[in-house]
C-alpha positions as CSV (number, residue, x, y, z in Angstrom):
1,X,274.5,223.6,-27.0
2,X,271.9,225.8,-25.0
3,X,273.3,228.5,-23.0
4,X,276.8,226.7,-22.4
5,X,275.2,223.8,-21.2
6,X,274.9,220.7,-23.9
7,X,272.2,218.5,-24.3
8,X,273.2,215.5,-24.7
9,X,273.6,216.3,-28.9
10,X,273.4,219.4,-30.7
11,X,270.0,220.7,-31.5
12,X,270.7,221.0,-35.1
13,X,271.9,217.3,-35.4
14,X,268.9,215.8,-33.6
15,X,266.7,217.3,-35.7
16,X,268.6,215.6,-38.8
17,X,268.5,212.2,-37.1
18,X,264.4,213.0,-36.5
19,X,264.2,214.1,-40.1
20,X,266.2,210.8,-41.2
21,X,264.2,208.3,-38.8
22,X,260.8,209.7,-39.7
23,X,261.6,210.2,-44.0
24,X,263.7,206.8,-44.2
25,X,261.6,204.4,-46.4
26,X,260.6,201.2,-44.5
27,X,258.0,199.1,-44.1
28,X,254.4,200.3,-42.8
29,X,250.7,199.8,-42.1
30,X,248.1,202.1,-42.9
31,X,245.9,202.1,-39.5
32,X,242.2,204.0,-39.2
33,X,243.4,207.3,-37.4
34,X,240.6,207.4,-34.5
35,X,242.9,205.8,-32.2
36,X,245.7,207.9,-33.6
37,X,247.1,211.7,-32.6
38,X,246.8,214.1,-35.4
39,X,248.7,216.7,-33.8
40,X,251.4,216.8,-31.0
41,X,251.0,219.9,-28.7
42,X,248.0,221.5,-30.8
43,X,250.3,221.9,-33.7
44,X,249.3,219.1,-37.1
45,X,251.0,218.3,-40.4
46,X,249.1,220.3,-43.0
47,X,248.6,223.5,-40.5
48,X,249.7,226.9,-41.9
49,X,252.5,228.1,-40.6
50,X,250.9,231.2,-39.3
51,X,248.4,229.3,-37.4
52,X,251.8,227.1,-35.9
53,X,253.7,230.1,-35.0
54,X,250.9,231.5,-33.2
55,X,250.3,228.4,-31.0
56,X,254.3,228.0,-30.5
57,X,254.7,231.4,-28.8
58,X,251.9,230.6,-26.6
59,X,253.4,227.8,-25.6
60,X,257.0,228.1,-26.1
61,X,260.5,230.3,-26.5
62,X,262.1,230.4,-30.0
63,X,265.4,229.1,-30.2
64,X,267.0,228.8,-33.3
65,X,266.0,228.1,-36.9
66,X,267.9,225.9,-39.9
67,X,266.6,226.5,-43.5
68,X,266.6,223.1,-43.8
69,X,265.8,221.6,-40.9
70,X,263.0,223.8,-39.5
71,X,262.8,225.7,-36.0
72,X,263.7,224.8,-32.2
73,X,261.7,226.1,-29.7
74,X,262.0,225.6,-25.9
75,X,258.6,224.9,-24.2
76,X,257.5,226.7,-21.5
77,X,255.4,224.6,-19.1
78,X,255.2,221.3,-20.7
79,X,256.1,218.2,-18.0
80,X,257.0,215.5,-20.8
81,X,258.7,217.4,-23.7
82,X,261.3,219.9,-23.4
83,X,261.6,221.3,-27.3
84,X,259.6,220.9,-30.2
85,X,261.0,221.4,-33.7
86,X,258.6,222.5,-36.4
87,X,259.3,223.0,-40.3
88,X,257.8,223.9,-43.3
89,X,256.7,223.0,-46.3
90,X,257.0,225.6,-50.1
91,X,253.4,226.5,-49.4
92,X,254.4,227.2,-45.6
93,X,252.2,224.6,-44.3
94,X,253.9,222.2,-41.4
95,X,256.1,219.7,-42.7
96,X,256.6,218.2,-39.2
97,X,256.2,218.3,-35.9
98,X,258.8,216.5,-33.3
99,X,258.6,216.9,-29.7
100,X,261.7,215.9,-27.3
101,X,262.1,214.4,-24.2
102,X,265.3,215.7,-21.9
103,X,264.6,212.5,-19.6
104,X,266.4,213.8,-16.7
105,X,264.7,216.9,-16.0
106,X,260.8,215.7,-17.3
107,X,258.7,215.5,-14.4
108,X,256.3,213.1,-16.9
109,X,257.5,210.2,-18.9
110,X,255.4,209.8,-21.8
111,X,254.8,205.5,-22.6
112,X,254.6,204.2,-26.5
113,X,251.7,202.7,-25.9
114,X,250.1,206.1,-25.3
115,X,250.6,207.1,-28.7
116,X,248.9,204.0,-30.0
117,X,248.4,200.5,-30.5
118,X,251.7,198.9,-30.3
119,X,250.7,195.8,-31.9
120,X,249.1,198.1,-35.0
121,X,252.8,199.6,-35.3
122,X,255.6,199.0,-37.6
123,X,258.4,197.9,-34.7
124,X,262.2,198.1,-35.2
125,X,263.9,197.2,-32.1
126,X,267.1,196.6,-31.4
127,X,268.0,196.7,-28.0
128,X,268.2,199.7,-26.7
129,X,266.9,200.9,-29.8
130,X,262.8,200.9,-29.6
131,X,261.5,202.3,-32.7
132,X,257.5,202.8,-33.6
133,X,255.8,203.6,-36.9
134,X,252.2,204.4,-38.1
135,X,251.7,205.6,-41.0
136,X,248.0,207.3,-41.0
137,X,246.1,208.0,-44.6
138,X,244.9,211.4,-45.6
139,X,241.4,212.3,-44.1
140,X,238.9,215.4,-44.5
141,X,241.6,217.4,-46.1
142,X,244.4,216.6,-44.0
143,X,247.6,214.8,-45.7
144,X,248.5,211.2,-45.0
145,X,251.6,211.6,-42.4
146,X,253.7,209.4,-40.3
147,X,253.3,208.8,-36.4
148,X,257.1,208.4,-35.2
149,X,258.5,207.2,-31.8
150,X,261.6,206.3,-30.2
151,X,263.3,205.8,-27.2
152,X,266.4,204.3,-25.4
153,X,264.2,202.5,-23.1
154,X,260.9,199.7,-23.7
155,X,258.4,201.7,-22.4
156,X,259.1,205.4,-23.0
157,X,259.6,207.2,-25.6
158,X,262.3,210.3,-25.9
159,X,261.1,211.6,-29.7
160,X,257.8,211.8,-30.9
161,X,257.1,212.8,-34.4
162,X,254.6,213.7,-37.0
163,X,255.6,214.1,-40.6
164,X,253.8,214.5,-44.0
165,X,254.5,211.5,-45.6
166,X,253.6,213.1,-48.8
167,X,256.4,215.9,-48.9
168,X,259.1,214.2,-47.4
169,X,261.7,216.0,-49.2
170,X,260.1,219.0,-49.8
171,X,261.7,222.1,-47.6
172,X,261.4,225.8,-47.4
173,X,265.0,226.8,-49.1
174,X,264.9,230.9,-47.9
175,X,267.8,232.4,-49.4
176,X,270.1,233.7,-46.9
């Protein structure tokens, strides 16, 4: 719930269904990355939390934070995503990334196929279920990570993830 009004599902419990979607164990292809993003909104998996904070309150409003699941922030300006969740690894370098859509009040829908090469993704579909996977290797120091994607519709996507593939159940536990 933001401000009285709800979103459709709580913030904390979309980020659990992200963190289950993009960690859950299933079949994948290891693509070249060329064609691939390595970062959504200028923040990457492996970046130091220092350098992600920084570029979040340029470009967004801190909303809440979950030791487990990571922080919500609300985006400023951006015409496709609404939030973006961040978290952290032990060595407080991003763990992932996860930007989401709020479909009725985006002025830009974002496609799959703008993310990458549909036919070079892992696909689970089940109507209205569209689900994408790429799974990218590491490269010049950066860890291997997940691409993510899903959406209630065929051609747009409402969550868009990136995840470190190699700590997947690794999480900043701060004592409270």
């Amino acid at each position: 719930m933001y401000n009285g009004k709800v979103i459709g599902k709580t913030p904390g419990l979309i980020i659990v269904v992200v963190l289950l979607l993009t960690m859950t164990q299933c079949a994948s292809k290891t693509v070249p990355a060329p064609n691939l993003p390595k970062d959504i909104l200028g923040i990457s998996v492996g970046m130091s939390k220092a350098d992600a904070q920084k570029r979040l309150e340029e470009i967004a409003q801190f909303e809440s934070e979950d030791r487990k699941t990571g922080q919500l922030w609300r985006l400023k300006n951006d015409p496709r995503f609404k939030h973006i969740a961040v978290a952290y690894d032990t060595e407080d370098k991003t763990r992932f990334v996860t930007a989401l859509v709020e479909k009725t009040t985006a002025k830009e829908r974002m496609r799959f196929s703008e993310v990458g090469d549909l036919s070079a993704a892992v696909k689970e579909i089940i109507e209205p279920h569209y689900k994408y996977f790429w799974d990218v290797p590491a490269n010049e120091g950066k860890p291997s990570y997940r691409i993510f994607v899903y959406g209630n519709e065929p051609e747009f996507l409402t969550i868009y993830s990136l995840s470190d593939l190699t700590k997947a159940g690794d999480f900043k536990d701060k004592q409270e």
